[in-house]
RORO-616424 format. One record per atom (N, C-alpha, C): z, x, y. Coordinates in steps of 0.05 Angstrom, whole numbers, plus 5000, padded with zeros to 4 digits. Example, Ala and Ser with C-alpha at 12.3 -4.5 7.8 and 13.67 -1.06 7.14 Angstrom:
<rs>
515652644886 515652464910 515652644934 514252574955 514352734979 515752585001 
</rs>
This chain:
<rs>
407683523309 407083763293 409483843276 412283793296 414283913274 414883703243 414183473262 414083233232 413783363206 410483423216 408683433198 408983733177 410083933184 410884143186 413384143163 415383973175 417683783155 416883723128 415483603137 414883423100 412583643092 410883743097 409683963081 412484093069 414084273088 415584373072 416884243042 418283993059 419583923037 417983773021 415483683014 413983572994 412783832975 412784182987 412484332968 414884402956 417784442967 419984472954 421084212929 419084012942 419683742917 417783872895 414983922903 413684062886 414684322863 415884452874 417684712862 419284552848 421784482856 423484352835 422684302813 420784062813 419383982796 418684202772 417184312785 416184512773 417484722752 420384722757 422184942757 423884642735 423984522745 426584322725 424584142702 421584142702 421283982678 421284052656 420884272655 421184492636 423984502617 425984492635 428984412630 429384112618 428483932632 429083682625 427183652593 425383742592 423883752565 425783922550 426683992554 428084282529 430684092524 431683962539 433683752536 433383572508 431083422518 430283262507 429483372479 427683592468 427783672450 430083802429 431983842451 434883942431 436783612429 436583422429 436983142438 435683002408 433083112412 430583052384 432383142358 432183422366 433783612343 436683482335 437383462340 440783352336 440683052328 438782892330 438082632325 437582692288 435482912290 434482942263 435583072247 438383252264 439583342245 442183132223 442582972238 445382782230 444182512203 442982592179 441382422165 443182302155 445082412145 447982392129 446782442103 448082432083 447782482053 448182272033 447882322012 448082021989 450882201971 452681961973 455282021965 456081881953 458681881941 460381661929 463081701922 465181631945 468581621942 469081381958 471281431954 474181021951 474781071973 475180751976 476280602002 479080681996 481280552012 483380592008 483880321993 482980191978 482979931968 482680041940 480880331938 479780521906 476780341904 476780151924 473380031916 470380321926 468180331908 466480501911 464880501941 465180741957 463180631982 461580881969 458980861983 456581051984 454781002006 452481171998 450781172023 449380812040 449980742006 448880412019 450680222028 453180322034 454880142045 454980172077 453080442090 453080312106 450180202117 448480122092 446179962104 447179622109 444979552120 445979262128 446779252152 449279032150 450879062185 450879332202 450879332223 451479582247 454179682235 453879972229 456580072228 456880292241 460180422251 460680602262 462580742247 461481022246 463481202224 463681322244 467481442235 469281592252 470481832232 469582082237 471982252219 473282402239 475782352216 478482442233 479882462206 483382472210 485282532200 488282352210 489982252188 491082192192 494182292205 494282552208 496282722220 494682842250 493182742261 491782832291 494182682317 493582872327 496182812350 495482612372 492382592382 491982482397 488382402402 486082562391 484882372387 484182162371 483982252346 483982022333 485681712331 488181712342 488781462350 488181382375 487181532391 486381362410 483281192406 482281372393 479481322381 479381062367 480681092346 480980752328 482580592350 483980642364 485080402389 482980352403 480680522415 479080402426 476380202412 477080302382 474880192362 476179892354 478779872350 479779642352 479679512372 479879502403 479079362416 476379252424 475179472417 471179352418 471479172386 472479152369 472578982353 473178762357 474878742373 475978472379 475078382399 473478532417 471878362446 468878312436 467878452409 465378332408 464878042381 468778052366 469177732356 469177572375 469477652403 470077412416 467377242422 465777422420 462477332419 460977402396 462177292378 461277232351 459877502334 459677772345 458477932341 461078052322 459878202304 460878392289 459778692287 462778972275 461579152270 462979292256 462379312238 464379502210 464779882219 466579872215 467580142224 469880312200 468580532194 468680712176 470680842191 473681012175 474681162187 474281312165 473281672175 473281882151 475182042154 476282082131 478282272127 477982562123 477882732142 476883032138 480283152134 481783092122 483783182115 484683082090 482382972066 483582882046 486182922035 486583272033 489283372019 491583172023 491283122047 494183012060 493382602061 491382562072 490282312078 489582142049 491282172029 491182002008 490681662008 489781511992 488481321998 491781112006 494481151995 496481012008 497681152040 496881392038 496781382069 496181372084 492981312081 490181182109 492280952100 491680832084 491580492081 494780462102 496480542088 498380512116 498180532151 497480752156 495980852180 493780602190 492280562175 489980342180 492080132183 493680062175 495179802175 495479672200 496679852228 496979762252 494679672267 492279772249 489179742268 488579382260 489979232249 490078932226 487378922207 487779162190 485779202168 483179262175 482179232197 479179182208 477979462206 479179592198 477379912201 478479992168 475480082154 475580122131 476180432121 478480552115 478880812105 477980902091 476381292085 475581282060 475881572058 476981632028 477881882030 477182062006 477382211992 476882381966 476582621966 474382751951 475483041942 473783131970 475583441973 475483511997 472283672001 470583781976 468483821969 465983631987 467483341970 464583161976 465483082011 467583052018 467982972052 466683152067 467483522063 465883582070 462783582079 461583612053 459183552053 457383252070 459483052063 459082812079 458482812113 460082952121 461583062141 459083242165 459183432137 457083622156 454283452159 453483382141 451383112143 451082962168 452582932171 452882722202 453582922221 452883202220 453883382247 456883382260 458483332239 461483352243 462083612244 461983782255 465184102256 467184022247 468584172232 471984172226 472884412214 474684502227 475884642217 479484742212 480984782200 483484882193 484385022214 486084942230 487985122242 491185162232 491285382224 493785432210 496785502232 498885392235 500285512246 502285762226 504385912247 505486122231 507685972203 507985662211 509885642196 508285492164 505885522170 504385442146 503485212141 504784982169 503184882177 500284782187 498784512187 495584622199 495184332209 493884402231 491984202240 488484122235 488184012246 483984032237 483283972260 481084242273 480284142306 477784102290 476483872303 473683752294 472583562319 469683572316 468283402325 468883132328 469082982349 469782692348 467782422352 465182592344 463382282363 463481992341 462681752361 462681622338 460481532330 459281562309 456881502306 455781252292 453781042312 453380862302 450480862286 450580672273 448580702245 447680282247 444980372241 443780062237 442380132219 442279962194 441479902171 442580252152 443380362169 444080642150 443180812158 441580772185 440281042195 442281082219 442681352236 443081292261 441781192285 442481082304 441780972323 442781072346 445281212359 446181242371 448881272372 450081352385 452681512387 455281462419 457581452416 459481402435 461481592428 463581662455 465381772448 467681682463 469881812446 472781722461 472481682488 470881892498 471081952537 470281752545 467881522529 466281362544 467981172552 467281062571 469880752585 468180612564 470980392563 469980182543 467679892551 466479882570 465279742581 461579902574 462180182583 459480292576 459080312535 461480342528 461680292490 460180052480 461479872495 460979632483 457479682496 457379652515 453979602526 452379782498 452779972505 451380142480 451480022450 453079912443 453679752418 451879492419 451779362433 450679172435 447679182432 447179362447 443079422447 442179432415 444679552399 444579592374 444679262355 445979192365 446978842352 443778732346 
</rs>
């Protein structure tokens, strides 16, 4: 009797839960929807750090991953392209490729000879692109990037921004990784994409 007594209870408290959390897990999923459909990106057109034209159709075709950042960030953004450079080089080892956009949300300063430098230590593999601070913006917010100016007193500034990286097949999004993710779950996620 007390068995039976047992699992009643706890088969209506499974019941409740249920009850109480699908509700939640749907609202998830619909703000998940939302944020999918918000990131379309925009139709653009500014230079590589090479001055060659990219736009919206550079990144159709191959799988690509765009990154905006800045070339004066203290600590995510290089760790970010360090970990984008190493998934570059573990998925040449298996013949796979994936072109990777670095955006410059700091044009003012991020001129096309100083990505191209900065890019230099990554061995060219990550494509810089930079211009008027207008159209990055706009680029930017397109893909659900935040950024904004933090000024210090000495007139100094930094840019706290959004960091995901977002990957793109044929030019649409597909899915998304971030610094935090270990590089083993990156690559898996990249790959489904391949």
């Amino acid at each position: 009797m007390k068995i039976k007594t047992s699992i009643s209870i706890l088969i209506g408290c499974l019941v409740i839960f249920l009850f109480i959390m699908l509700p939640i897990i749907l609202s998830v999923q619909d703000k998940e929807d939302e944020y999918v459909a918000s990131i379309t990106g925009s139709s653009f057109s500014l230079k590589d750090v090479n001055n060659n034209i990219i736009t919206e159709q550079s990144f159709e075709g191959q799988v690509s991953a765009l990154f905006f950042g800045f070339t004066n960030c203290p600590d995510v953004c290089p760790m970010t392209l360090n970990k984008l450079s190493y998934i570059i080089n573990e998925l040449e080892k298996e013949k796979k490729s994936l072109r990777i956009f670095f955006i410059s949300i700091d044009p003012k300063r991020d001129t096309p000879d100083v990505m191209k430098n900065y890019l230099s230590s990554f061995e060219n593999k990550i494509i810089g692109i930079t211009g008027e601070s207008e159209k990055i913006f706009v680029l930017s917010k397109s893909w659900g990037i935040k950024s904004e100016k933090i000024f210090s007193e000495d007139g100094n500034y930094t840019v706290d921004h959004s960091s995901p990286i977002i990957l793109l097949k044929n030019g649409k999004y597909s899915n998304r990784i971030t610094t935090q993710d270990n590089i083993e779950e990156s690559l898996k996620i990249i790959k489904k994409i391949l």
